[in-house]
Wavefront OBJ file of the C-alpha trace (Angstrom):
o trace
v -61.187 -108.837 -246.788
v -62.709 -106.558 -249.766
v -62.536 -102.729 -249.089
v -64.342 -99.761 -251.413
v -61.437 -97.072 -252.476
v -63.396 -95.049 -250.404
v -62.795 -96.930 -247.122
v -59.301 -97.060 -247.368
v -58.756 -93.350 -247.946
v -61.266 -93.214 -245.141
v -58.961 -95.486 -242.866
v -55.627 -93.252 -243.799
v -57.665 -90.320 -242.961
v -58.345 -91.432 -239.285
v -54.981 -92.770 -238.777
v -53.561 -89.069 -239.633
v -55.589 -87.669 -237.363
v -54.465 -89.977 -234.520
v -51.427 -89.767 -235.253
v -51.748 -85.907 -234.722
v -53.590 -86.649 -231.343
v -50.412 -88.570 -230.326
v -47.490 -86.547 -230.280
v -46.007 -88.330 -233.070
v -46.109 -91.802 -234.691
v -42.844 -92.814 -234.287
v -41.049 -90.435 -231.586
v -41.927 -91.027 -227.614
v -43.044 -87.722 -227.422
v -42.208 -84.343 -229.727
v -44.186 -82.416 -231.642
v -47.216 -80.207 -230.168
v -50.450 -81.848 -231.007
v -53.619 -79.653 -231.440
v -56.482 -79.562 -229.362
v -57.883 -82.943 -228.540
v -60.927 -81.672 -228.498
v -60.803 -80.892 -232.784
v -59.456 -84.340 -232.799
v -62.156 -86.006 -231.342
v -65.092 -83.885 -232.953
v -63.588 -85.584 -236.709
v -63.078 -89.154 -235.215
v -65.793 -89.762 -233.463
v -68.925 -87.761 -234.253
v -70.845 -91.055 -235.557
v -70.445 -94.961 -235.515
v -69.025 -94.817 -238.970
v -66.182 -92.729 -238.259
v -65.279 -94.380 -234.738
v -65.196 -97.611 -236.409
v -62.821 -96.469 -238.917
v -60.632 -95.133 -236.042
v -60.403 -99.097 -234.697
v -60.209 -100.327 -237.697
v -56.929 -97.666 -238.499
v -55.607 -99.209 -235.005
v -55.808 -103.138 -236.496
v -54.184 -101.502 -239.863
v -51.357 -100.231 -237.809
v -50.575 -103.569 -236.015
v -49.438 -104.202 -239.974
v -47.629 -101.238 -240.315
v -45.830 -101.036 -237.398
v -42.166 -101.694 -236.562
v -43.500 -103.700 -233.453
v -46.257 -105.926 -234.953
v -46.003 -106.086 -238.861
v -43.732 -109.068 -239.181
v -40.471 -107.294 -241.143
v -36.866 -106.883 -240.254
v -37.518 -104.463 -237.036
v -40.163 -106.734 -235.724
v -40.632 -108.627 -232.341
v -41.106 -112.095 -234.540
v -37.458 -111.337 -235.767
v -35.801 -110.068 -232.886
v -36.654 -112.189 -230.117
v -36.005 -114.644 -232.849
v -32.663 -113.738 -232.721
v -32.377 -113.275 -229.105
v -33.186 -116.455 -228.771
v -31.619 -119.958 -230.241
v -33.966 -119.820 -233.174
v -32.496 -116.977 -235.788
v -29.004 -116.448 -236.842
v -27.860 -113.573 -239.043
v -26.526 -114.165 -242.205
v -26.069 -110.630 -243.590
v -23.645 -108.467 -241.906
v -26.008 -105.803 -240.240
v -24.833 -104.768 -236.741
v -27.936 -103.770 -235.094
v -29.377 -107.544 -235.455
v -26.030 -109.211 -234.631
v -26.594 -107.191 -231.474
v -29.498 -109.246 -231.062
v -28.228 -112.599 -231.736
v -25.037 -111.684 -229.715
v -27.579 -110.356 -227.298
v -25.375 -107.276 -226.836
v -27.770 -104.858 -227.305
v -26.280 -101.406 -227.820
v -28.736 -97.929 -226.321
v -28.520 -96.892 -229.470
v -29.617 -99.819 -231.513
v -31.974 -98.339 -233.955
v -33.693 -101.393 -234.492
v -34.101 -101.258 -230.424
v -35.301 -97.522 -231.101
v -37.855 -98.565 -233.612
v -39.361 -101.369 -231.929
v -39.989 -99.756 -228.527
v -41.594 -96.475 -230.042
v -43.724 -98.114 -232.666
v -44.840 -100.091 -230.076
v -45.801 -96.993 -227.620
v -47.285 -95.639 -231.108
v -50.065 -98.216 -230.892
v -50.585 -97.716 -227.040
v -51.183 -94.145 -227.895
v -53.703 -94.428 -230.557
v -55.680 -97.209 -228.432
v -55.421 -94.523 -225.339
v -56.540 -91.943 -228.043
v -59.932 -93.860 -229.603
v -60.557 -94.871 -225.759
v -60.765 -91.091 -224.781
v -62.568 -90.392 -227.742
v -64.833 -92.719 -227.379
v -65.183 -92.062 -223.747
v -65.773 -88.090 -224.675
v -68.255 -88.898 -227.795
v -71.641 -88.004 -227.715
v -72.373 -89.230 -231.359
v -71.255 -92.734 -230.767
v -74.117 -95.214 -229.381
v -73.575 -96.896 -226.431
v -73.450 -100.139 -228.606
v -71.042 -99.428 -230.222
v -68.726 -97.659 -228.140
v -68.617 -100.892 -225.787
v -67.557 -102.870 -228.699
v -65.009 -100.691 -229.751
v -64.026 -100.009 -226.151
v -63.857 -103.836 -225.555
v -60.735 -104.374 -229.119
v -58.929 -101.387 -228.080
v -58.659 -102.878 -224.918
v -57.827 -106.263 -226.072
v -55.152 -104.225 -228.436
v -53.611 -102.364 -225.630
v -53.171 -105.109 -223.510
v -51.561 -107.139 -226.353
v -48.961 -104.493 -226.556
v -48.189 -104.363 -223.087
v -47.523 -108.115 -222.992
v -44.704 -107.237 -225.275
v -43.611 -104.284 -223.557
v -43.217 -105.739 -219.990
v -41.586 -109.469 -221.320
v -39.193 -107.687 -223.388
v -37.749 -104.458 -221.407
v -39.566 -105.291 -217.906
v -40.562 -102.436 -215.994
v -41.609 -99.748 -218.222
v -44.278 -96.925 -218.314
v -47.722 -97.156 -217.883
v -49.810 -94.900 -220.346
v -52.999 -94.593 -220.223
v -53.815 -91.497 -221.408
v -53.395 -89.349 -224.828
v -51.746 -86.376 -222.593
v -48.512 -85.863 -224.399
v -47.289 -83.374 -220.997
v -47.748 -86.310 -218.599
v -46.510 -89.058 -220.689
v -43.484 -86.969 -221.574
v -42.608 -87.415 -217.707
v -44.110 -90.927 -217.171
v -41.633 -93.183 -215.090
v -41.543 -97.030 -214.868
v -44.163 -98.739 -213.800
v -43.889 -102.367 -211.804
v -44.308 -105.884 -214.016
v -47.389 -106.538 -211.439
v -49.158 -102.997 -212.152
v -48.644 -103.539 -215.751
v -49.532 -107.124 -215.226
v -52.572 -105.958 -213.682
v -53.840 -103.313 -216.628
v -53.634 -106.096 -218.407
v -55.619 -108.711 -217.233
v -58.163 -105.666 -216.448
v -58.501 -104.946 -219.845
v -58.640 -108.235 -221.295
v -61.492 -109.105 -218.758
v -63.357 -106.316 -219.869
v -63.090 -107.369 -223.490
v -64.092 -110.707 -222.560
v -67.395 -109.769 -221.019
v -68.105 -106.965 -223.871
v -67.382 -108.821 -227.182
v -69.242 -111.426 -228.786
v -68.347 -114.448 -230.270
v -68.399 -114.351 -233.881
v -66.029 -112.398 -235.873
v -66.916 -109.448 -237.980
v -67.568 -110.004 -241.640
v -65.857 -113.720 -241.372
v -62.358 -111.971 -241.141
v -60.443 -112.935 -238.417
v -58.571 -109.595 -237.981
v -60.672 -108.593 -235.022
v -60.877 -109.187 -231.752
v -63.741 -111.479 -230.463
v -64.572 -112.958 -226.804
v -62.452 -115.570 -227.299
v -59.429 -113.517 -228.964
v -59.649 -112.065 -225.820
v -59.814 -114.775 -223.468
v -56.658 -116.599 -225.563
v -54.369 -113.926 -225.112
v -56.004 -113.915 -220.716
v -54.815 -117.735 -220.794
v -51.255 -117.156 -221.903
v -51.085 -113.982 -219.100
v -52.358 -116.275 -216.749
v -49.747 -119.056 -217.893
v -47.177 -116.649 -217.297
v -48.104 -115.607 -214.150
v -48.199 -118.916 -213.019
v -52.284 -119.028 -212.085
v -52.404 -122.801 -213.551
v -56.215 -122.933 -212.762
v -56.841 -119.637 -215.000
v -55.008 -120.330 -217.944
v -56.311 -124.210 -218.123
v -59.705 -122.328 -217.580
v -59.370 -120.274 -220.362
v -57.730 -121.481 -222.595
v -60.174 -125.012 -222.246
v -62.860 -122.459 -223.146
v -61.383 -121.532 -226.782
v -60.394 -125.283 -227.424
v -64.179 -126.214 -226.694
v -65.607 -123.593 -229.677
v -64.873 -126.437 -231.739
v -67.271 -125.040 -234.407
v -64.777 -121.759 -235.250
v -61.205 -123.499 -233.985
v -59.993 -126.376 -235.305
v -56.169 -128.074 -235.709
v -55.865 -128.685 -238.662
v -54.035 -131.555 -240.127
v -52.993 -129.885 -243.462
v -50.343 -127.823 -241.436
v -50.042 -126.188 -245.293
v -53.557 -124.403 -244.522
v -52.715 -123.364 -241.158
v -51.281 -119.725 -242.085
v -53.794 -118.896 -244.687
v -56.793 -115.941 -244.158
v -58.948 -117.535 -241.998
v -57.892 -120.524 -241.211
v -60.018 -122.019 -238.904
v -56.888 -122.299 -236.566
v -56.560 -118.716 -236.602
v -58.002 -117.058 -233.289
v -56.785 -113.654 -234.192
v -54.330 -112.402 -237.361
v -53.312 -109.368 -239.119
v -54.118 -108.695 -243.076
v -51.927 -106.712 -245.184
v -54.636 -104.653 -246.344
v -53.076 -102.472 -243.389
v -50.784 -101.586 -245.896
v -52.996 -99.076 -247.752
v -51.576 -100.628 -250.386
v -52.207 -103.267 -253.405
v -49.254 -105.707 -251.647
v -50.825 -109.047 -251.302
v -48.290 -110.751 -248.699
v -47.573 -110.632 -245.001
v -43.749 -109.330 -244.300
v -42.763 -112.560 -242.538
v -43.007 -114.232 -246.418
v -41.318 -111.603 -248.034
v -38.415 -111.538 -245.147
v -37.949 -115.168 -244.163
v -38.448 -116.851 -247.290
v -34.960 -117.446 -249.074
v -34.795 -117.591 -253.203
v -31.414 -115.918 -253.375
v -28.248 -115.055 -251.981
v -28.893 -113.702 -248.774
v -28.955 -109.668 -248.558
v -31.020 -106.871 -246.730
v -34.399 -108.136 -247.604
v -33.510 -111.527 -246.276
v -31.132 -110.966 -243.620
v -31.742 -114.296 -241.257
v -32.460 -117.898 -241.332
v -32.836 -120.428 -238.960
v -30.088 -121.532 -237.213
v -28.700 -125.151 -237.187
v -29.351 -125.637 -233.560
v -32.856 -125.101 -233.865
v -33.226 -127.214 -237.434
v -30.927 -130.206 -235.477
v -33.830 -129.852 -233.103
v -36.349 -131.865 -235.399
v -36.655 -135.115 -235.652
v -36.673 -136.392 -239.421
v -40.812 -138.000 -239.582
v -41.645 -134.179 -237.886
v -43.853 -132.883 -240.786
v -43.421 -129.286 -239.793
v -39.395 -130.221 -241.117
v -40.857 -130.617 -244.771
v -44.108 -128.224 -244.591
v -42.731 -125.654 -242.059
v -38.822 -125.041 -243.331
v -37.905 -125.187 -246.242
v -33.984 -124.543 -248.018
v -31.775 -122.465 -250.158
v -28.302 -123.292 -251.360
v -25.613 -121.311 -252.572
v -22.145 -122.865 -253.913
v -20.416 -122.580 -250.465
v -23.925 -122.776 -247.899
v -27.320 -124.392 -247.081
v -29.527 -121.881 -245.146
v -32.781 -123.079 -243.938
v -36.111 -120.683 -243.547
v -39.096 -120.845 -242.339
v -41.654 -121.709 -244.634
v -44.909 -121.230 -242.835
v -46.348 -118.780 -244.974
v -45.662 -119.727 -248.755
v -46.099 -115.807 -250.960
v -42.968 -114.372 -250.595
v -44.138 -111.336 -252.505
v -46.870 -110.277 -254.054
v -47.381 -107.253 -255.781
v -51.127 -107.014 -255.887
v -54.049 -109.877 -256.569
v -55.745 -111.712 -253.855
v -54.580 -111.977 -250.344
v -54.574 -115.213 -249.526
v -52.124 -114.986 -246.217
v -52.426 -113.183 -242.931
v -50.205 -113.320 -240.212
v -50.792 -115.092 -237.285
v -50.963 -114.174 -234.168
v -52.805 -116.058 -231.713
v -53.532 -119.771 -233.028
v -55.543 -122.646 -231.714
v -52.329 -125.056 -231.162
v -51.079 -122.351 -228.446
v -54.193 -123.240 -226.712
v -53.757 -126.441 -226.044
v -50.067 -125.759 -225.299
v -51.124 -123.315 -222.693
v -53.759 -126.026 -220.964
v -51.252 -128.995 -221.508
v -48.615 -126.828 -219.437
v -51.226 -125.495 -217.168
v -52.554 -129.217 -216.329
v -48.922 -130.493 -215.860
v -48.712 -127.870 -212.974
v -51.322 -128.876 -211.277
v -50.675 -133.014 -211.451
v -53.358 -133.984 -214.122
v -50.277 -135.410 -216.084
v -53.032 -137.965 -218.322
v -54.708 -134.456 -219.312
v -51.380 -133.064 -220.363
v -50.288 -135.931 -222.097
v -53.631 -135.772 -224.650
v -53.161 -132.478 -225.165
v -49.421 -132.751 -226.324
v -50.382 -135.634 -228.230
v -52.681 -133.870 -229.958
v -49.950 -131.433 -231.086
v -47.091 -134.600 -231.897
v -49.927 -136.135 -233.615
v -50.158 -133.566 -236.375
v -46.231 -133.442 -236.289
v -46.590 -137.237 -237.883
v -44.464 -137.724 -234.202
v -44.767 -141.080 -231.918
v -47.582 -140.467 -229.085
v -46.336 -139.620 -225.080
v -49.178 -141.657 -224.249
v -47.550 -144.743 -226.001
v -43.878 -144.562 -225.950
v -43.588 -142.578 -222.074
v -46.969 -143.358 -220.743
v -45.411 -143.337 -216.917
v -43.622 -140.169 -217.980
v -43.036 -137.504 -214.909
v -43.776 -133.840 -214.516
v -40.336 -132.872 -214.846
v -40.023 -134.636 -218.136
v -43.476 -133.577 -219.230
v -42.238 -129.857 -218.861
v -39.487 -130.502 -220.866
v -41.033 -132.386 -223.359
v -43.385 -129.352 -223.615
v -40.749 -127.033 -223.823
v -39.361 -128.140 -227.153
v -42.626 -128.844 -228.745
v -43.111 -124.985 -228.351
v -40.051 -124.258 -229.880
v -40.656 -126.067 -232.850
v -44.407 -125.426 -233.181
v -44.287 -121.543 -232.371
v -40.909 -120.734 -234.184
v -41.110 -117.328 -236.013
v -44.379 -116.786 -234.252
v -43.927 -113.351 -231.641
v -40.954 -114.310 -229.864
v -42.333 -117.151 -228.172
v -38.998 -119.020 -227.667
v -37.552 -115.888 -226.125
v -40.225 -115.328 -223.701
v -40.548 -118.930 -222.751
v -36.660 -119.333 -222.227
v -37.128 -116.339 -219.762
v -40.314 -117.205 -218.108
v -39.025 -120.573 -217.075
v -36.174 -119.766 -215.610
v -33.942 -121.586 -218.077
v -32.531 -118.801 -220.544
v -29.087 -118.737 -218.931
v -28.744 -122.327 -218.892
v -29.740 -122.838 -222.316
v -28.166 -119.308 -223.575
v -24.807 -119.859 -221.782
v -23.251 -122.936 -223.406
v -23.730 -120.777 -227.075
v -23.460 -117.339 -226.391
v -20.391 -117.145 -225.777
v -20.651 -113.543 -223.932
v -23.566 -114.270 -222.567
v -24.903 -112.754 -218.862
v -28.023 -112.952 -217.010
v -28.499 -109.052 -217.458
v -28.867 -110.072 -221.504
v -32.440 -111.243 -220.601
v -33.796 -107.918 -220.711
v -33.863 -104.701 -223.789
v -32.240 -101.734 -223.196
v -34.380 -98.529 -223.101
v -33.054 -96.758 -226.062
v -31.003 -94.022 -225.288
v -32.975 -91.440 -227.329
v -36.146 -92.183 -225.094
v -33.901 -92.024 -221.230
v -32.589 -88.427 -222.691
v -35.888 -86.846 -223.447
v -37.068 -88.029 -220.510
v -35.924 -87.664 -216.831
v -38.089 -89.997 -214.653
v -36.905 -92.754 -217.280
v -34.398 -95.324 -216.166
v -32.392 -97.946 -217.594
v -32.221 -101.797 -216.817
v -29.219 -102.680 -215.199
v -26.292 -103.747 -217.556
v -26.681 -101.218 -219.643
l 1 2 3 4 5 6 7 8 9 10 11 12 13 14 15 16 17 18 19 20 21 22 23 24 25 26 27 28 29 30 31 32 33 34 35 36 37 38 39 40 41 42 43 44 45 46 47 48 49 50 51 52 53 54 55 56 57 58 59 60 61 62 63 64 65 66 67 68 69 70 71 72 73 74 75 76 77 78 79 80 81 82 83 84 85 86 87 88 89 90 91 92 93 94 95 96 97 98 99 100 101 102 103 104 105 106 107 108 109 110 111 112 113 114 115 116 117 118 119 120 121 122 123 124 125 126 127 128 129 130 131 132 133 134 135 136 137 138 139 140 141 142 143 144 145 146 147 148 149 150 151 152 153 154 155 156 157 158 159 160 161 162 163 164 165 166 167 168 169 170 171 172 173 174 175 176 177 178 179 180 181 182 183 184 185 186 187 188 189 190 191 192 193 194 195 196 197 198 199 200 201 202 203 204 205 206 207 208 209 210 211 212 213 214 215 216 217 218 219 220 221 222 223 224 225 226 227 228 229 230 231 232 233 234 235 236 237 238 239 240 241 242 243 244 245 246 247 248 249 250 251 252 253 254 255 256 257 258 259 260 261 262 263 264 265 266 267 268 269 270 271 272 273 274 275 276 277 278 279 280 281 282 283 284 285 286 287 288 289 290 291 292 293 294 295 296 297 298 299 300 301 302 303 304 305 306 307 308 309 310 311 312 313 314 315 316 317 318 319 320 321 322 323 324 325 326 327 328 329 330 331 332 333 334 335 336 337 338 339 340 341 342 343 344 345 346 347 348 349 350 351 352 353 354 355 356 357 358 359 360 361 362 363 364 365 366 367 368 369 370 371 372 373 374 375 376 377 378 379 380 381 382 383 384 385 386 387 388 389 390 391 392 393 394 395 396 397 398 399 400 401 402 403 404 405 406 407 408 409 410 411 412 413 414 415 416 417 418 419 420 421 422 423 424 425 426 427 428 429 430 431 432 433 434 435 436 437 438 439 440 441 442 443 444 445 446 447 448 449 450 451 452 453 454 455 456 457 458 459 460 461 462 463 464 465 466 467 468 469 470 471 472
């Protein structure tokens, strides 16, 4: 994606000023902000400069603790909470997380939660601006309504599957969100879904300038399917999620799982470009952290663990394209290896991170039909995943297969598809109803209160409506 100077000064501009809106970007809330409407006046007096404001949002995702792929990130610490990630630097607060002893005061806890509520504020900020503007066309302040929206709601997901119950803020009001108390999973649940259904019916179905960094129609309905999938509504997310596998002229699988991570791959449904950055860096954070080319230290802090690498069977040709090895004189670690630029100081960018991805699609509608009975359904779409994989067909070696066995079989293709991706093992494990009995056996301290984050400490004390999840 090719900026002018101008634009990205432009960009940094904006995200100051939203950042002033908010209380503060990385603090719950703090500092006095001043008068919104000054704010909204600069932001949003034309289309230009309302764009701009979205387009700081999307360059946030980058930035941000939360989203942006580095040591702090949901990719990495659900990775960890999970079977997936092991630690192999000592750093306590992510041995909390693979120990799943999560102190209050974790700071990486800290950072995650409020950059995440960072980007909920600034999507609650451009909606009220937008909302407010009278220089804005009504065009264009649907389509920019319709991404924030999808945005919001993507942040939520997190929010609710990692800590459960939390506050609902929808509004830039620093004095009410200061006091906001937890919300219900179904309320939140239910923003969601509204939101995502508006940006399905608003957006259109191409994506802007050929970068896949913004939310389309079917961005939107991808991320629907997977809510639906986790609320159970089979019908919904098979729906969906059949929808995006049918634009078979922007999605494809592809079979060179090497291409699969790079800008605009035509697997990519929505990803994030390091031009968030503001900078001349020309690689995603999950290359520069996961990839391994010396002894282990801060910048590369995990690696897979052997549990998950035993996992793979040896013809599996995400083994040789997907993970890749370092070795020391004493150990072998093992790291993912789905993008390939572990660091690049400036030149072309020629990885973004993935988000949402085609394969997850038909994952979603193979689970989805397995629910309902229409096992032969299920088995082509699982096929169609094991089939890339250079794995032996369901349809040929366990034609007669069951549901039970069809779920589980669909379980650990997830795993070793979606590994590294958002925290998909975590979520799943919990979802399912299987993360103590999968957990358990090697966790050694493990307890069914693990399955949730603690609220950090520094949030509970600045606010009093705010309560903490049991266990903690």
């Amino acid at each position: 994606m090719k900026f002018k100077l101008f634009d990205i000064y432009l960009y940094q501009t904006l995200f100051v000023l939203l950042c002033s809106l908010l209380s503060s970007c990385e603090d719950f809330v703090d500092v006095e902000i001043p008068e919104h409407k000054i704010v909204s006046e600069t932001v949003f007096n034309d289309n230009t400069t309302a764009n701009s404001a979205v387009v700081g949002i999307y360059n946030e995702l980058f930035r941000s603790y939360f989203s942006g792929g580095g040591r702090n990130s949901t990719q990495v610490l659900a990775g960890l909470s999970a079977d997936n990630l092991r630690t192999i630097i000592l750093d306590d607060d992510l041995i909390e997380y693979e120990q799943n002893k999560i102190s209050i005061q974790n700071s990486s806890n800290l950072n995650l939660w409020s950059s995440a509520y960072n980007i909920v504020y600034m999507c609650n900020a451009v909606l009220d601006g937008l909302q407010k503007s009278e220089g804005v066309s009504a065009e264009m302040e649907v389509q920019l309504t319709g991404e924030v929206r999808f945005v919001r709601a993507f942040v939520y997901f997190y929010l609710v599957n990692l800590y459960g119950e939390v506050p609902l803020i929808l509004t830039p009001d620093y004095r009410k969100n200061a006091l906001a108390s937890r919300n219900t999973i179904d309320e939140i649940y239910s923003l969601m879904i509204d939101d995502l259904e508006n940006a399905v019916a608003v957006l259109g179905n191409t994506y802007k300038d050929g970068e896949r960094t913004r939310a389309n129609k079917f961005t939107a309905m991808a991320l629907l399917a997977r809510v639906h999938l986790y609320k159970g509504n089979w019908d919904r997310a098979e729906t969906l999620s059949n929808q995006v596998i049918l634009e078979s002229q922007t999605y494809e699988l592809l079979d060179d799982m090497g291409r699969v991570f790079l800008a605009n791959s035509k697997e990519a449904i929505w990803q994030i470009s390091p031009i968030g950055s503001g900078s001349s860096l020309a690689h995603t954070k999950e290359g520069n952290l996961f990839i391994i080319l010396e002894n282990p230290n801060y910048a590369t802090p995990v690696s897979l663990s052997n549990n998950f690498v035993e996992s793979f069977s040896k013809e599996d040709a995400r083994l040789t394209s997907w993970i890749h090895t370092f070795s020391t004189e004493s150990n072998t670690f093992y790291h993912p290896f789905k993008y390939k630029v572990k660091y690049a100081s400036s030149g072309e960018i020629t990885e973004y991170s993935m988000v949402l991805r085609l394969a997850e699609q038909y994952l979603i509608r193979c689970e989805a039909r397995t629910h309902q009975g229409k096992l032969l359904g299920a088995i082509a779409d699982l096929d169609r995943i094991r089939e890339r994989a250079n794995l032996s067909l369901i349809s040929n070696i366990a034609p007669g297969i069951d549901q039970k066995a069809l779920l589980d079989s669909i379980s650990a293709e997830r795993r070793r598809e979606l590994f590294t991706e958002w925290g998909h093992r975590w979520l799943d494990l919990k979802r399912t109803g299987r993360i103590s009995t999968v957990l358990s056996p090697i966790k050694t301290s493990w307890q069914d209160l693990d399955a949730l984050y603690p609220i950090p400490e520094g949030e509970i004390s600045k606010n009093p409506n705010l309560t903490q999840n049991n266990g903690y």
